[in-house]
C-alpha positions as CSV (number, residue, x, y, z in Angstrom):
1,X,18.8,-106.0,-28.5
2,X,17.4,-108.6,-26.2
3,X,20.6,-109.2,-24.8
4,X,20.8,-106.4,-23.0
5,X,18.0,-107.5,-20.9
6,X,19.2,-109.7,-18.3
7,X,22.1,-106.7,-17.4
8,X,19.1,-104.1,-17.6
9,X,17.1,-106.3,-15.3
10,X,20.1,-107.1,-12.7
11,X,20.9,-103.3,-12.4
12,X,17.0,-102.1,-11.9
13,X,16.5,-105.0,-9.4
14,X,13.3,-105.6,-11.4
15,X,11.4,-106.9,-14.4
16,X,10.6,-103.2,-16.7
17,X,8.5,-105.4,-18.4
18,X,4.5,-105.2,-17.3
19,X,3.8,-108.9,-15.4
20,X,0.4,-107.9,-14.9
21,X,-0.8,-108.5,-17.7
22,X,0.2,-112.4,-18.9
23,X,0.8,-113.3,-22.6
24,X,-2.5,-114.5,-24.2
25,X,-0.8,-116.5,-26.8
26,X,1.6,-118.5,-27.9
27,X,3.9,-115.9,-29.5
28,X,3.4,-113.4,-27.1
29,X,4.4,-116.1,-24.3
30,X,7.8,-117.1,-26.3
31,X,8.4,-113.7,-26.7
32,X,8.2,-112.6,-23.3
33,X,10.4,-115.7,-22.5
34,X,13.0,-114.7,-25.0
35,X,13.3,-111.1,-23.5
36,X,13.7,-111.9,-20.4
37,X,16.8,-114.5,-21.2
38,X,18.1,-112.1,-23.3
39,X,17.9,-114.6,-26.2
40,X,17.1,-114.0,-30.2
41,X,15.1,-116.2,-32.0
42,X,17.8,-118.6,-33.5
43,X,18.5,-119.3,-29.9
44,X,15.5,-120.0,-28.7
45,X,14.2,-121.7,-31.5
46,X,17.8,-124.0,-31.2
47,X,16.9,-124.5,-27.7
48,X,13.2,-125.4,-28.4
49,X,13.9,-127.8,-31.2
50,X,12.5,-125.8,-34.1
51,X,13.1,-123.6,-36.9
52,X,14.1,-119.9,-36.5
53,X,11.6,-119.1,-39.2
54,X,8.8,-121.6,-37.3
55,X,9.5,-119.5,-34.4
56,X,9.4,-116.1,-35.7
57,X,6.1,-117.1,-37.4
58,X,5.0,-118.0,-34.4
59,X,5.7,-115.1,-32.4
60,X,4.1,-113.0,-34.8
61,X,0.6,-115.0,-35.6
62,X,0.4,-116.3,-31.7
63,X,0.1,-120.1,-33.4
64,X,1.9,-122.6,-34.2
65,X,0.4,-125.0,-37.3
66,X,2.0,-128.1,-36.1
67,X,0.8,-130.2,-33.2
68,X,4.7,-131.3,-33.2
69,X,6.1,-127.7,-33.1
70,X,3.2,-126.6,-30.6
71,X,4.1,-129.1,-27.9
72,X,8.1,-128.3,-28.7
73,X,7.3,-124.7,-27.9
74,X,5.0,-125.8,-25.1
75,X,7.7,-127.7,-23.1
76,X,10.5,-124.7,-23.6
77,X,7.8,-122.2,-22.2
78,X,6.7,-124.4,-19.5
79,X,10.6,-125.6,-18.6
80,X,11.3,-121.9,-17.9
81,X,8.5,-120.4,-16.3
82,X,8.8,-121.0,-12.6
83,X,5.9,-119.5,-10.2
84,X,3.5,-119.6,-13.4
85,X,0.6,-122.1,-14.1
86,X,0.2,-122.8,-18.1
87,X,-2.9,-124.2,-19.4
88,X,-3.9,-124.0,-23.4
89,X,-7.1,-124.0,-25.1
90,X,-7.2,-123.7,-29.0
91,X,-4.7,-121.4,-29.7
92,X,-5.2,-119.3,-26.1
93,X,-2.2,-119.9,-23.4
94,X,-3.7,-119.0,-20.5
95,X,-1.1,-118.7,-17.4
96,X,-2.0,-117.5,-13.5
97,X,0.5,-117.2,-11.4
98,X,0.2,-119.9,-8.6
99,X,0.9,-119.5,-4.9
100,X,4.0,-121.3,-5.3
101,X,7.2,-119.1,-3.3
102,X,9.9,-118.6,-6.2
């Protein structure tokens, strides 16, 4: 149902989605990314590198086992995240918006 997004997004003018409050995790930061592209997780997990499985497990525990898989999922986030700054410690993901103009 993700798909739908984008088109819901486009016709509101805005994100229905709360911003205010910024994924702590992993998973909750892939997830976020995913519904705002409109993507499943076979598309985002093709995009990232990794296993749809890998990615739903990741989503749903907020970690990712694998140092490999971790920075994969890492680099998708941070590719597509403009106006945000991403920083992680253990299995936190911390991001702050920055004072960059988008």
């Amino acid at each position: 149902m993700f798909r739908f997004y984008p088109a819901i997004m486009s016709y509101l003018g805005y994100c229905p989605i709360p911003s205010n409050h910024p994924p702590r995790n992993l998973g909750q930061a892939v997830r976020l990314y995913r519904k705002h592209r409109g993507m499943s997780q076979k598309e985002a997990a093709d995009i990232a590198g990794v296993d749809a499985t890998t990615l739903a497990k990741i989503e749903a525990s907020g970690e990712a086992r694998s140092e490999q898989v971790r920075s994969r999922i890492i680099q998708f986030i941070r590719t597509s995240t403009r106006g945000w700054d991403i920083s992680i410690a253990g299995d936190t993901l911390y991001m702050e918006q920055n004072s960059m103009d988008s």
